[in-house]
Structure formats: C-alpha cells, structure tokens
DOMAR-490295 format. One record per residue (C-alpha): residue in one letter; residue number from 1; x, y, z. Coordinates in nm, 2 decimals. Each point is the difference from the previous one (the first is absolute). Layout:
BEGIN
NODE  residu  num    east   north      up
NODE       a  NUM       X       Y       Z
...
end
This chain:
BEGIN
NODE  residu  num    east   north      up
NODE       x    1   -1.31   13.84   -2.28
NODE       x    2   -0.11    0.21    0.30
NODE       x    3   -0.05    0.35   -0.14
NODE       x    4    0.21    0.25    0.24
NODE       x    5   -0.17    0.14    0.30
NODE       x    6    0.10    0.37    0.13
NODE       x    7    0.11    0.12    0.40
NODE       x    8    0.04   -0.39    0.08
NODE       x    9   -0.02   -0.05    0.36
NODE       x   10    0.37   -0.18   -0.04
NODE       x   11    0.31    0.19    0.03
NODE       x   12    0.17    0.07   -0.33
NODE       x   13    0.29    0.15    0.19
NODE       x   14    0.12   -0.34    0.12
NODE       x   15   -0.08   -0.17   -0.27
NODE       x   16    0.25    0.28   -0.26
NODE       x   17    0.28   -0.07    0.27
NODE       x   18    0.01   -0.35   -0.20
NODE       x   19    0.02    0.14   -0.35
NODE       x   20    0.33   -0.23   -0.07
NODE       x   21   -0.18   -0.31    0.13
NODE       x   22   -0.13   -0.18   -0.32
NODE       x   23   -0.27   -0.26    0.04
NODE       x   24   -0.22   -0.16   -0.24
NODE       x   25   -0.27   -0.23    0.17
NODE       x   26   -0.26   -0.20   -0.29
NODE       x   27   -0.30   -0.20    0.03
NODE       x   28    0.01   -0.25   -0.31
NODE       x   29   -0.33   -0.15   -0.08
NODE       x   30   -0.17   -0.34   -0.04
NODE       x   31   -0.26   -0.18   -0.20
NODE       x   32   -0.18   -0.02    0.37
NODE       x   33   -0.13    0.38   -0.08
NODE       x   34   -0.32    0.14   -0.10
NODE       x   35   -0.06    0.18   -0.35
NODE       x   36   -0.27    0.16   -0.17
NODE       x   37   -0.22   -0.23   -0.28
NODE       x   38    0.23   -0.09   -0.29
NODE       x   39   -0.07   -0.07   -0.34
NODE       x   40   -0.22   -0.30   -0.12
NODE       x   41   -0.31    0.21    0.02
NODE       x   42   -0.25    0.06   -0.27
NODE       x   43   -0.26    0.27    0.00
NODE       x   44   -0.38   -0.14   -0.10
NODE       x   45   -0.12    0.37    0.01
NODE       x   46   -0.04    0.32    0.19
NODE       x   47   -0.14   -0.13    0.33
NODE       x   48    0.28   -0.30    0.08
NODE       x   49    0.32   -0.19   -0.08
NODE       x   50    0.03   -0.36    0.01
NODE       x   51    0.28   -0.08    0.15
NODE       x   52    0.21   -0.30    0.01
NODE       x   53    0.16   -0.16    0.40
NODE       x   54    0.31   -0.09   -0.12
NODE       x   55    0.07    0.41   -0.17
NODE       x   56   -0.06    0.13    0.36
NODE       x   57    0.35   -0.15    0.18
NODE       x   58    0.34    0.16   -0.11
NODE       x   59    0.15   -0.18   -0.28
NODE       x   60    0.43   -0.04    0.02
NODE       x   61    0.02   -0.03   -0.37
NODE       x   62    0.06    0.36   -0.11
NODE       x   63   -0.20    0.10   -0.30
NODE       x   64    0.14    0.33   -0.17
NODE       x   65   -0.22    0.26   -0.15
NODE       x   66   -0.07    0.01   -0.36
NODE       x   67    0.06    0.36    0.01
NODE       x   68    0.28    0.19   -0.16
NODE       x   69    0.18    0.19    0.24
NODE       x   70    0.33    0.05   -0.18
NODE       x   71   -0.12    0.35   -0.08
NODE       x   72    0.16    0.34    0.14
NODE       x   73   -0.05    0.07    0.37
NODE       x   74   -0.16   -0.34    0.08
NODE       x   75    0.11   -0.26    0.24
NODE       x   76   -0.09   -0.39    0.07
NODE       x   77   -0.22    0.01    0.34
NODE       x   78   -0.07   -0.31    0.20
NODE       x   79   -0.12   -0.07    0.36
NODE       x   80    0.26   -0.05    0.22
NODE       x   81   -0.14   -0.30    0.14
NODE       x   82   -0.12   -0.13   -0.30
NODE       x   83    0.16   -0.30   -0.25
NODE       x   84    0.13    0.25   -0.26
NODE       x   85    0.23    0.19    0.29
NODE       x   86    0.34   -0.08    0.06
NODE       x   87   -0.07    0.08    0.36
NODE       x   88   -0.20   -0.35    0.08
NODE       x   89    0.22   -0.21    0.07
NODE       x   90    0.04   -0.09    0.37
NODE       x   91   -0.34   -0.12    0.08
NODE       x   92    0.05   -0.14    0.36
NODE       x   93   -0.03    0.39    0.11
NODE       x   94   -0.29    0.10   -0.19
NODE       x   95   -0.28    0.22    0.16
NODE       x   96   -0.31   -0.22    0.03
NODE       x   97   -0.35    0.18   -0.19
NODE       x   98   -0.09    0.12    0.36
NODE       x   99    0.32    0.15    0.09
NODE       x  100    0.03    0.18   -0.34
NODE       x  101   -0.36    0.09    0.07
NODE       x  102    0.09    0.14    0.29
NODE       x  103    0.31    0.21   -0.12
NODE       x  104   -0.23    0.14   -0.25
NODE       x  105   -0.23    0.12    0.33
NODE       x  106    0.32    0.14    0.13
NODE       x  107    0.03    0.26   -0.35
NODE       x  108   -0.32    0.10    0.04
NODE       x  109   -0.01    0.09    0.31
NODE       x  110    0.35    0.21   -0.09
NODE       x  111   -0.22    0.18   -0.32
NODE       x  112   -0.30    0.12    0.30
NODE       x  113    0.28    0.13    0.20
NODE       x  114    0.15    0.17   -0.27
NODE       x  115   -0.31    0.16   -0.18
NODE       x  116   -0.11    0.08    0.38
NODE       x  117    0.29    0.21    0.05
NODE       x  118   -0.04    0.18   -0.29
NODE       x  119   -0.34    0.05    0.05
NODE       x  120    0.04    0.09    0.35
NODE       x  121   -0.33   -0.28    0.02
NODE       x  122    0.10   -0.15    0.31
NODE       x  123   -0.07    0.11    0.34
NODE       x  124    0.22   -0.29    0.15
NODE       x  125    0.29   -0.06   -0.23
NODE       x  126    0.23   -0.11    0.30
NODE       x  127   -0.29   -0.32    0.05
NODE       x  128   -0.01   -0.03   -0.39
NODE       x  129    0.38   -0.03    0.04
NODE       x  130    0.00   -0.30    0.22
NODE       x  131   -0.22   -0.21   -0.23
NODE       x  132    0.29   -0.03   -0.26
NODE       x  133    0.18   -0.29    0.11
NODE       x  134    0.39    0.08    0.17
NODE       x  135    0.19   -0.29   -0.09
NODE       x  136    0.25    0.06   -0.21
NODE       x  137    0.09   -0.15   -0.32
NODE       x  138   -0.28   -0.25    0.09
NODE       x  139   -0.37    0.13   -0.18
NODE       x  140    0.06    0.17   -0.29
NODE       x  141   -0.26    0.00   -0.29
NODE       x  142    0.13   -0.30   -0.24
NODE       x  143   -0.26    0.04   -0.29
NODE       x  144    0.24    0.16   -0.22
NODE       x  145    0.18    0.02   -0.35
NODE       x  146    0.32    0.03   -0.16
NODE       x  147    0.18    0.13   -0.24
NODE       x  148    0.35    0.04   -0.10
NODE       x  149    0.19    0.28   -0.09
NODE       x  150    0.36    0.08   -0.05
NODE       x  151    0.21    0.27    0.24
NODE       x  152    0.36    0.12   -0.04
NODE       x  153    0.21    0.02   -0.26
NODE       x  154    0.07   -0.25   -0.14
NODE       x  155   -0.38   -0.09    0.10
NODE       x  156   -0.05   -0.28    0.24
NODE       x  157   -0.32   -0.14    0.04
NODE       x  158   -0.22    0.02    0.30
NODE       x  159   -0.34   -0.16    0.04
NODE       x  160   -0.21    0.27    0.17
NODE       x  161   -0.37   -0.01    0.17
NODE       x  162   -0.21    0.21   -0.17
NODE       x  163   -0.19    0.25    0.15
NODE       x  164   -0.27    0.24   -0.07
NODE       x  165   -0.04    0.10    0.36
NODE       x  166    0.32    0.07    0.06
NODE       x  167    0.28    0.33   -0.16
NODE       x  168    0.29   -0.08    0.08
NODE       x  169    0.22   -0.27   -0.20
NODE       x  170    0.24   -0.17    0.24
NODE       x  171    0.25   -0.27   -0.08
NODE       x  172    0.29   -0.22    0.19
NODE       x  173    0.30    0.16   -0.11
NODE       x  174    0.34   -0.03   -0.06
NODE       x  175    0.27    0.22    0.16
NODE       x  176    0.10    0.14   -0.37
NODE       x  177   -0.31    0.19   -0.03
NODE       x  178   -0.01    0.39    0.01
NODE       x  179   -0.10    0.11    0.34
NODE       x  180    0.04    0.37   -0.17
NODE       x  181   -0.33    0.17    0.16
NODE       x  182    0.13    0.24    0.26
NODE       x  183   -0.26    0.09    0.31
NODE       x  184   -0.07    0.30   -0.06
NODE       x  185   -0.14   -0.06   -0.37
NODE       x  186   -0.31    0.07   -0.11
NODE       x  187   -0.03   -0.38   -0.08
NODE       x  188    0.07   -0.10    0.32
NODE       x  189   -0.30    0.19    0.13
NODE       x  190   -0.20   -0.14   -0.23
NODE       x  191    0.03   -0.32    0.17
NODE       x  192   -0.27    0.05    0.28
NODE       x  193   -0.28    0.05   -0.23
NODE       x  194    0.10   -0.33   -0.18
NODE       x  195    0.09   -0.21    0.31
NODE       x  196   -0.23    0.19    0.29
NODE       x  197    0.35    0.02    0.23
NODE       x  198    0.28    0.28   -0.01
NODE       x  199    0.33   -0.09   -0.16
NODE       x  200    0.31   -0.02    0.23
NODE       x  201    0.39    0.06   -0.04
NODE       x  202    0.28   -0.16   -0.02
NODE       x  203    0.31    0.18   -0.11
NODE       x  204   -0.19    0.24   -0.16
NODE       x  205   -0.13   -0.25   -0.21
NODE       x  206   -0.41   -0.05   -0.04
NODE       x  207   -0.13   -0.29    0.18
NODE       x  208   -0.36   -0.13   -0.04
NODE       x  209   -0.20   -0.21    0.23
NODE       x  210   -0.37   -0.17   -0.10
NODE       x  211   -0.18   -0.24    0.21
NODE       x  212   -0.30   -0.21   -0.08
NODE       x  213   -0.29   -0.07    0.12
NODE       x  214    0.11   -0.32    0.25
NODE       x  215    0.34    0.19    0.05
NODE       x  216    0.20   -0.14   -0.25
NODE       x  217    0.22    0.27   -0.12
NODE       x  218    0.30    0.10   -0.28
NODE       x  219    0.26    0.26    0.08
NODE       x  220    0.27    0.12   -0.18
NODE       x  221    0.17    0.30   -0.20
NODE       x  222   -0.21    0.14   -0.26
NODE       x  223    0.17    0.03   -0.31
NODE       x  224    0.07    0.00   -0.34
NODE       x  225   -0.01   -0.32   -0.26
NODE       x  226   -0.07   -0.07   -0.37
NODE       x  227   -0.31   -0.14   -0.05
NODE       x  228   -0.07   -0.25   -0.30
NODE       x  229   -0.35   -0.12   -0.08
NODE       x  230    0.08   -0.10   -0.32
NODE       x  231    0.32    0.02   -0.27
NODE       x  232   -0.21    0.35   -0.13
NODE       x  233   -0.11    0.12    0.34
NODE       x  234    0.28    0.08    0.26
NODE       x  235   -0.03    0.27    0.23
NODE       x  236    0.34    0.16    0.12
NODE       x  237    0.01    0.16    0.35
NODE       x  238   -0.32   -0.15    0.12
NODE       x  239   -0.05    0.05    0.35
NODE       x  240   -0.14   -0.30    0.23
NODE       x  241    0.14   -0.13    0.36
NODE       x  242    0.33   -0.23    0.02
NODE       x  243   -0.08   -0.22    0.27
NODE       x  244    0.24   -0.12    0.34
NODE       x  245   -0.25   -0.13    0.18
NODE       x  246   -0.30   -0.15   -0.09
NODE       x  247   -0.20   -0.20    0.26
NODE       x  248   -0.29   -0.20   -0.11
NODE       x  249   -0.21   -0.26   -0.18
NODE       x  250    0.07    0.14   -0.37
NODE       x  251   -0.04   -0.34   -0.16
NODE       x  252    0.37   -0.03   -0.13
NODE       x  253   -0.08    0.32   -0.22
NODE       x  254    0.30    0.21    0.01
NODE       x  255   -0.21    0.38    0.09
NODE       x  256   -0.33    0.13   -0.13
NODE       x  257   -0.06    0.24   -0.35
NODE       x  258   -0.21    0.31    0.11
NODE       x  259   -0.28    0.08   -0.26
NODE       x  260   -0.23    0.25    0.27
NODE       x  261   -0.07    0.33   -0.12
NODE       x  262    0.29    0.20    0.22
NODE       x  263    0.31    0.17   -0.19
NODE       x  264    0.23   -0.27    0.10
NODE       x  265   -0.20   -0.29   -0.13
NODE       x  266    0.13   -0.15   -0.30
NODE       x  267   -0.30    0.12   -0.22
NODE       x  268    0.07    0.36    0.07
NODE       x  269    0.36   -0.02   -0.07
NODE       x  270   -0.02   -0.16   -0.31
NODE       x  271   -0.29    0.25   -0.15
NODE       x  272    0.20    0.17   -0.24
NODE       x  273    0.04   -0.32   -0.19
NODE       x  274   -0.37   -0.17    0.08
NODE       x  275   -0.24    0.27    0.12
NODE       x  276   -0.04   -0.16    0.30
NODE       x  277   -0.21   -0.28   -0.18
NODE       x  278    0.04   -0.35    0.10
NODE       x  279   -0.27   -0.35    0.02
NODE       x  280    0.05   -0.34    0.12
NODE       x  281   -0.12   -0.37   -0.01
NODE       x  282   -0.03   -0.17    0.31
NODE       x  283    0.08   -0.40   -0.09
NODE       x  284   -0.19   -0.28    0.20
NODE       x  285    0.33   -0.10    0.21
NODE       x  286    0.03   -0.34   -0.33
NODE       x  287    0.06    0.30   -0.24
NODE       x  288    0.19    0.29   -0.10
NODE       x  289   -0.14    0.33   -0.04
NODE       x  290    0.20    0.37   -0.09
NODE       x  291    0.08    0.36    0.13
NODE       x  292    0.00    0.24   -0.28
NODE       x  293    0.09    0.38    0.01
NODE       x  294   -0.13    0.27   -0.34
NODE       x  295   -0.29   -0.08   -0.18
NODE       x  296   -0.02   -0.25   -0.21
NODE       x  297   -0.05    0.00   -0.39
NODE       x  298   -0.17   -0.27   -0.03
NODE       x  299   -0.28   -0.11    0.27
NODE       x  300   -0.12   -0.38    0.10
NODE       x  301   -0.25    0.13    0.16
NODE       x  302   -0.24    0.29   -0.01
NODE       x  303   -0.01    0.12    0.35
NODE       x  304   -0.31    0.20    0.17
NODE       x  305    0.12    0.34    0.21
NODE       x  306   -0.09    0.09    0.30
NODE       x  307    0.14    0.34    0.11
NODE       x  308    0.26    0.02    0.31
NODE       x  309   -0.17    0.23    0.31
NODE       x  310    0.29    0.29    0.04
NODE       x  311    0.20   -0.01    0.30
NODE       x  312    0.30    0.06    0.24
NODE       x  313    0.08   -0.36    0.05
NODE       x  314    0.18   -0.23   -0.12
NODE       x  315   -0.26   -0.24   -0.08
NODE       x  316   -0.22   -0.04   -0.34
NODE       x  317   -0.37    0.08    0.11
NODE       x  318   -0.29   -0.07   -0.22
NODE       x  319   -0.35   -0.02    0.01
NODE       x  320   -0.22   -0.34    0.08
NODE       x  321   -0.38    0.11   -0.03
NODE       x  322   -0.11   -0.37    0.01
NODE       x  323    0.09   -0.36   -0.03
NODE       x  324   -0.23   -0.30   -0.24
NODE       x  325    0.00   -0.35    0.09
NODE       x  326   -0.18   -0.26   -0.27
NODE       x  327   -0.07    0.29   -0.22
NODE       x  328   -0.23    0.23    0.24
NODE       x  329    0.10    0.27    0.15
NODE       x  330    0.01   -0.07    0.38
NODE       x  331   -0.21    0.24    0.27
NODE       x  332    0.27    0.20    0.12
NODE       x  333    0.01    0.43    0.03
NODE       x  334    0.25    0.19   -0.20
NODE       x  335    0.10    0.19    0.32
NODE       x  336    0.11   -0.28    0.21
NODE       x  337    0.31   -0.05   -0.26
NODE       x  338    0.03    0.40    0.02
NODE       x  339    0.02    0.01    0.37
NODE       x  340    0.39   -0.08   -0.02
NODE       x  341    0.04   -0.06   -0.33
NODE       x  342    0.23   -0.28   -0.17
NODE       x  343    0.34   -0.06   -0.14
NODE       x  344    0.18   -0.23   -0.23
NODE       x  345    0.31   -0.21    0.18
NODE       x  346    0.18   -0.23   -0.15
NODE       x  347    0.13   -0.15    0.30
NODE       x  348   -0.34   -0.05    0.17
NODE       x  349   -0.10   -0.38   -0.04
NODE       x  350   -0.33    0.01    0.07
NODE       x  351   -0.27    0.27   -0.09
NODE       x  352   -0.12    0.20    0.31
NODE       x  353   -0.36    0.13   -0.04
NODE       x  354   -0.21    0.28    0.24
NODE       x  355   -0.17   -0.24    0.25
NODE       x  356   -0.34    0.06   -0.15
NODE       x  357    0.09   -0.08   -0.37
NODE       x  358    0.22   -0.35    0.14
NODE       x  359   -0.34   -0.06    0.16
NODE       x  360   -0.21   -0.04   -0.31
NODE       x  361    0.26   -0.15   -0.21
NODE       x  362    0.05   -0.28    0.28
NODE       x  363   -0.40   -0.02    0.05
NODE       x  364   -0.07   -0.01   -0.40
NODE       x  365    0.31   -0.24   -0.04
NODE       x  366   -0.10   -0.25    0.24
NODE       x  367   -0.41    0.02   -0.14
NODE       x  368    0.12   -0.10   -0.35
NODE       x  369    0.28   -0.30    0.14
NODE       x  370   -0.20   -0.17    0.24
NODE       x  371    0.01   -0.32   -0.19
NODE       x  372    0.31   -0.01    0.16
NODE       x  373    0.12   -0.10    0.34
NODE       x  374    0.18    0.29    0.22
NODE       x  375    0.28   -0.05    0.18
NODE       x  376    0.22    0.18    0.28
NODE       x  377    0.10    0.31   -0.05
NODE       x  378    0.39    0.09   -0.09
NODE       x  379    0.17    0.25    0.13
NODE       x  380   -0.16    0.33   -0.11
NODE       x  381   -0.25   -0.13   -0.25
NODE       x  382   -0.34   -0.14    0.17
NODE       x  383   -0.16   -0.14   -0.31
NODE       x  384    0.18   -0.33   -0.10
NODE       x  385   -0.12   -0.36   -0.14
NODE       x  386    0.07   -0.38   -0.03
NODE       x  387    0.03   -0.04   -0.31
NODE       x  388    0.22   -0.31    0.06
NODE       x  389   -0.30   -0.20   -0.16
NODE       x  390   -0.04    0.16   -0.33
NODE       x  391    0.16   -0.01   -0.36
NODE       x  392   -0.14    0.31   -0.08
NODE       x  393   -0.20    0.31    0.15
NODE       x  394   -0.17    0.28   -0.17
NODE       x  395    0.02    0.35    0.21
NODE       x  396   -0.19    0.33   -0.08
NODE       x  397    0.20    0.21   -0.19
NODE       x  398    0.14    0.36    0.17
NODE       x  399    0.03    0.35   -0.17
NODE       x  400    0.12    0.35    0.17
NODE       x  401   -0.19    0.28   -0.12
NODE       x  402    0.19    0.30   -0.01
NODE       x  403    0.03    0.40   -0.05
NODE       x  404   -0.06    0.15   -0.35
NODE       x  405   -0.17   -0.35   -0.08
NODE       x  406    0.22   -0.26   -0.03
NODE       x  407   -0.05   -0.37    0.08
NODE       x  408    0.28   -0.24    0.09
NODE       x  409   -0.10   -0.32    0.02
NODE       x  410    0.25   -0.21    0.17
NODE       x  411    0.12   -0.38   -0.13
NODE       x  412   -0.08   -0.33    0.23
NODE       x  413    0.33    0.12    0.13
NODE       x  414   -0.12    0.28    0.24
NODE       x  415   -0.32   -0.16    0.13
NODE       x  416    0.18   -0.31    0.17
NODE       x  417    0.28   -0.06    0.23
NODE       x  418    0.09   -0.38    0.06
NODE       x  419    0.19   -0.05    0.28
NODE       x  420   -0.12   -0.38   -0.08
NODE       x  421   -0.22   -0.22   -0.18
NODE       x  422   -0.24   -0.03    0.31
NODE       x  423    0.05    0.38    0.10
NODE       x  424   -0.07    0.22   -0.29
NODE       x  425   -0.09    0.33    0.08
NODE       x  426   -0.16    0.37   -0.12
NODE       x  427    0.36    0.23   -0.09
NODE       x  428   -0.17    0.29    0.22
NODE       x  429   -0.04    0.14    0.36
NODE       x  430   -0.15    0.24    0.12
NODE       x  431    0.17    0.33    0.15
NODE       x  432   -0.04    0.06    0.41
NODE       x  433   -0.16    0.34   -0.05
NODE       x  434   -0.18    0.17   -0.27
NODE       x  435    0.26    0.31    0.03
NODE       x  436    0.28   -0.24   -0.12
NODE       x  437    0.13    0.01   -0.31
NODE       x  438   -0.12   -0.28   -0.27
NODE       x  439    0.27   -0.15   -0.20
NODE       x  440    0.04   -0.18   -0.32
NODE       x  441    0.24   -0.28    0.09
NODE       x  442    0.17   -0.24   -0.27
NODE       x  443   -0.20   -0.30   -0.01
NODE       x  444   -0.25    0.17   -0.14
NODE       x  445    0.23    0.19   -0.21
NODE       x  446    0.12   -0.33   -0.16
NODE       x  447    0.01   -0.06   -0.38
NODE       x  448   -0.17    0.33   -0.05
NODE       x  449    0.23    0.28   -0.24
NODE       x  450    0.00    0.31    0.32
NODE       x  451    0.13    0.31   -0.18
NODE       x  452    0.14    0.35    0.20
NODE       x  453   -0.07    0.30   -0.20
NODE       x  454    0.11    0.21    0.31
NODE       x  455    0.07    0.28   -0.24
NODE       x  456   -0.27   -0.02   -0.15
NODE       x  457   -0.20   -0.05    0.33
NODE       x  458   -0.18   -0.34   -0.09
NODE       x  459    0.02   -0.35    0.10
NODE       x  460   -0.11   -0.29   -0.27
NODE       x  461   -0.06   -0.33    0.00
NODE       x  462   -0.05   -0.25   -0.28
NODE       x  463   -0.06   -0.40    0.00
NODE       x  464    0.27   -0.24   -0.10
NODE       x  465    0.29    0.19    0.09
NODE       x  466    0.24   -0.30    0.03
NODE       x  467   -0.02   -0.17   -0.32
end
C-alpha cells in the first residue's frame, strides 16, 4: 500500500465532486509472483544458511503459525497475496514479481516525496513529482498484509491493509454509518496532518480526501464507528474515514488500518487502553503471522532495542550505524546511514539502502556467491542468479547493526527474492541519492518479532517472531 503523498499535483476538487460514486477496483494474485526465501532453510553457523531450491518458490498450501494469538488485542495477519489469505483466489489477474516490484518502486518514491516536503530537502519537488507514476488505480505498492477487524455495531468484519506508514484508517462503508463529524470540528482539522490534504464539505458534514503515491485515492465522510479487535477490546466512537470512492489496485482488501505516529492513527487513539505499544510478525506469504496491541505477559522472544530518533513525522526513524554479511562487519561509514537517516515501513517490499552502503553489500555479496552463475537483472534488484541447476545453495548470512547496540540478524527470508528458480536475487536496492531516506522494508522484516514501544521511545526486535 502506497503511503499518502501531500500537495498532489492532481486535483482533489474534482475528484470530492464524486464522493457518492463507489468503486472498488482489486488486483488478485497468482502463484506466477515473486516472494522472499521461505522456509526449508537450516543455519550451519554465523557466516551462512544452506538453503534448500524448492523453499525459495511460494508454496499454495497454507501452513498456520504455531503461535497463540487468541490473546487480548491480537489479531491473525497474513499476506494478502499469500496461501493463508482469503484474498488469493482469482489468479488469472495476479501482478507478475516485476510488476509488484515495480509497485513497490512506486511507494518509495511516494516516502522521498513525503519526507522531502517535510524536510523542505528538495530544491525541485515539482520534477520529484513527475517521477511518481499517474495512472490511476494501476501501480500501487502490492507487498502488503492483512488483517481483519470488526466495524459497526453489531461488528462486521473487514479485512484491512496494514500500515505503518500510513494514519489514517479508511474503510468501504455502508450508508448506516455515522457521518456525525461536523466541518468545523477540531477533528476534522486534524485530518490534514494525517492525510497531507485539507478536508472538504458537504452539507456541513466533514469530508476527507487521501491519495497515494500512483494516485489511487479513498474519499468519503469521516466519522464515527465501533471498533472491535477482539471480544475484550472494542473501541466506541473511533474515528477513521468511511469511504465513497475508492480508486485503485487495493488487492481486494476492503481500506487500510493506520498505525503511523499522528493523532488519528489507530495507535494513538487506542493509548489509553495500550500505551501506544504494539509488535508484529511478518509471515512468509505460506504462513500466518499476528498484529498485537499492549505488551505482552509472556514473551517468545527476547527482543533487542534500538531507540526511535524523535520527530515531526509520521514515520518511525531509527538508527542503522552498519550492516554484517557472513559474520564481518562490512567497510561502510556510520555517516553515510546518518546523512538521511532510516525508517521502518511495513509496506515497503524491498529494503532501500544509501547508495554507498547497497554498493558494498552488492560488491561483498557477489565475492562470496560466485560459485554461482548471475543472471539478468529484475526490475529494481541488479544482483540475481540461476539457480535453476541446484538442489541447494549456501549464502552469507546478513545482520543490521544498529543504535544503542543491537544486532538483528535477519532469517534466509530477507536476503533472497525469487522471482524464479533461474532468477533468484539479493532482497536490496540501492537508494538514487545519498540524501534519501533508507528504509526497512518487509521482506527483511519477515519472521522477525518487530516491537513499537513509541511511548517508550524504542523499537525492538527479536528472532523467531512467528512461531
């Protein structure tokens, strides 16, 4: 899911005229795309997994976690592409590995603009503008998760997208909803810090408007609901966006769950309940993962804090001061990941890295595989193989090194993206500038327990997070 952009070069004006026009446009997916490493993998030690062929193509047999997510606040998560979603099921329409690939290109390019803006970075934001793509409804990021919650009274359940880039929540909506937020409330104003566009009117009623990064868009009242996450956690009167018209490739998900940092988000307006305190497992697309809000009383996994860097945006910043591969520590200066600094996104397929730290990770990566042919490049990543050939391969292992001293080191899972057998490639790229904003994106995020103490000003990880 594209994350929103802010002063869009398209006219929201024509676009509210239409706020009775209700249209839902999906992409359903197919076994034809690409996905990160899946299981099947066995670690021999520090420096490198062996890794079994047949683990790296997307399985259709669903395989749920092991994990008990029954608890309080805690919901089932699974990709929306993946076996385990209800969403795959047309697979004639399914993006192909370089059109999701390319999607995913599309979001990031939305996150530069965005952090430009706020930064006031850019000297030529209108040329920045025309390199996110302006067909609508037709390249929006598809490397996305789901979960389902319930809305109304009595609930009805909608399977949302996920989104830690995004604040506000936003779902297709009924007629019998609340549209009780007048324009002139301080609610409604709130809406331009959490969308990055002014509400409108109609009839005195609040109207939002929030468009994404290849101008696919939602707009609708904003309103009023009851929000159930579980039988023990509903939330009367939570605020989010009833949508009219939505235009766009939202996968057959029915709106998008806002878990940025901004007041609207769904992590600020549950706080007095949670402490604004939630973690996640990203499944391999074969598996089922969970969303969970409050701490937890009893931990899986021990996870390693880094602290969050303060700041205005939405966005969760933190600090990568370096980056291992094999078990060494790879030649690259603290102060080229400080330059612009990084973020965590869960809709971000693929990790972006400052051009000089993708540099020696592609260099080092390719030293220590060159028992193994290379291939064409796909799409955005420039480091793929035939591994068509093989029963198994052994890679070099890959760690981030990060503020306060933590270590994450990521599963198989986030060093390879097949898009097939005989083109298996490195899960990075490398950023276009060094002032551009490094981000954490989900492949590598897979299988790994990712915790938000955003109270508490810390972000942790920990190592089997899934099961």
């Amino acid at each position: 899911m594209a994350t929103p952009i802010m002063n869009s070069s398209i006219s929201f004006s024509r676009v509210l005229s239409s706020v009775f026009l209700v249209s839902f446009f999906a992409i359903l997916c197919s076994s034809n795309q690409g996905y990160a490493l899946g299981g099947g993998e066995s670690l021999d030690s520090h420096r490198q997994h062996t890794v079994q062929i047949s683990s790296l193509l997307p399985s259709s047999v669903c395989s749920s976690s092991t994990k008990d997510n029954s608890k309080k606040g805690s919901l089932k998560l699974v990709h929306k592409h993946g076996a385990c979603s209800r969403l795959n099921q047309d697979q004639a329409n399914a993006p192909t590995a370089t059109q999701i690939l390319s999607r995913d290109q599309s979001r990031v390019n939305s996150i530069q603009y965005r952090v430009g803006l706020d930064v006031g970075q850019y000297d030529d934001l209108e040329g920045r503008k025309t390199t996110i793509p302006a067909k609508s409804g037709r390249t929006i990021g598809s490397g996305n998760y789901i979960v389902t919650v319930g809305l109304g009274t009595p609930k009805k359940d909608q399977s949302l997208i996920f989104d830690t880039g995004s604040d506000l929540t936003w779902a297709q909506c009924q007629p019998c909803v609340r549209y009780n937020i007048s324009c002139g409330s301080t609610q409604c104003s709130q809406l331009t810090s959490a969308t990055g566009n002014n509400p409108s009117c109609s009839t005195s009623t609040c109207v939002y408007g929030i468009q994404y990064g290849d101008s696919s868009f939602s707009v609708g009242y904003f309103a009023t609901e009851t929000l159930t996450l579980s039988k023990s956690d509903v939330f009367p009167n939570f605020l989010f966006g009833c949508g009219q018209n939505n235009q766009g490739l939202f996968g057959g998900a029915a709106g998008l769950l806002g878990l940025g940092r901004d007041q609207l988000s769904l992590v600020s307006q549950t706080a007095s309940k949670f402490g604004k305190y939630f973690s996640y497992c990203l499944p391999t697309p074969s598996s089922t993962g969970y969303l969970s809000f409050g701490k937890s009383e009893a931990k899986s996994s021990s996870p390693k804090f880094t602290p969050l860097v303060p700041t205005s945006q939405s966005f969760y910043y933190f600090d990568i001061t370096g980056i291992k591969l094999g078990g060494s520590t790879l030649s690259i200066s603290q102060t080229v990941f400080k330059t612009a600094g990084s973020i965590i996104d869960s809709g971000t397929v693929i990790t972006r890295l400052p051009p000089a730290a993708y540099s020696s990770l592609k260099t080092s990566f390719r030293q220590a595989m060159t028992k193994y042919p290379l291939t064409s490049s796909a799409s955005i990543l420039d480091t793929c193989y035939d591994l068509s050939n093989y029963t198994s391969v052994s890679i070099p292992t890959v760690s981030f090194l990060l503020g306060g001293g933590a270590e994450v080191p990521l599963d198989a899972q986030g060093i390879l993206y097949a898009v097939k057998a005989s083109q298996v490639c490195l899960a990075f790229a490398g950023n276009s500038a060094a002032s551009d904003v490094g981000i954490f994106g989900n492949v590598q995020q897979q299988t790994l327990d990712v915790v938000y103490d955003v109270a508490g000003g810390k972000l942790g990880f920990g190592t089997g997070g899934c099961s």
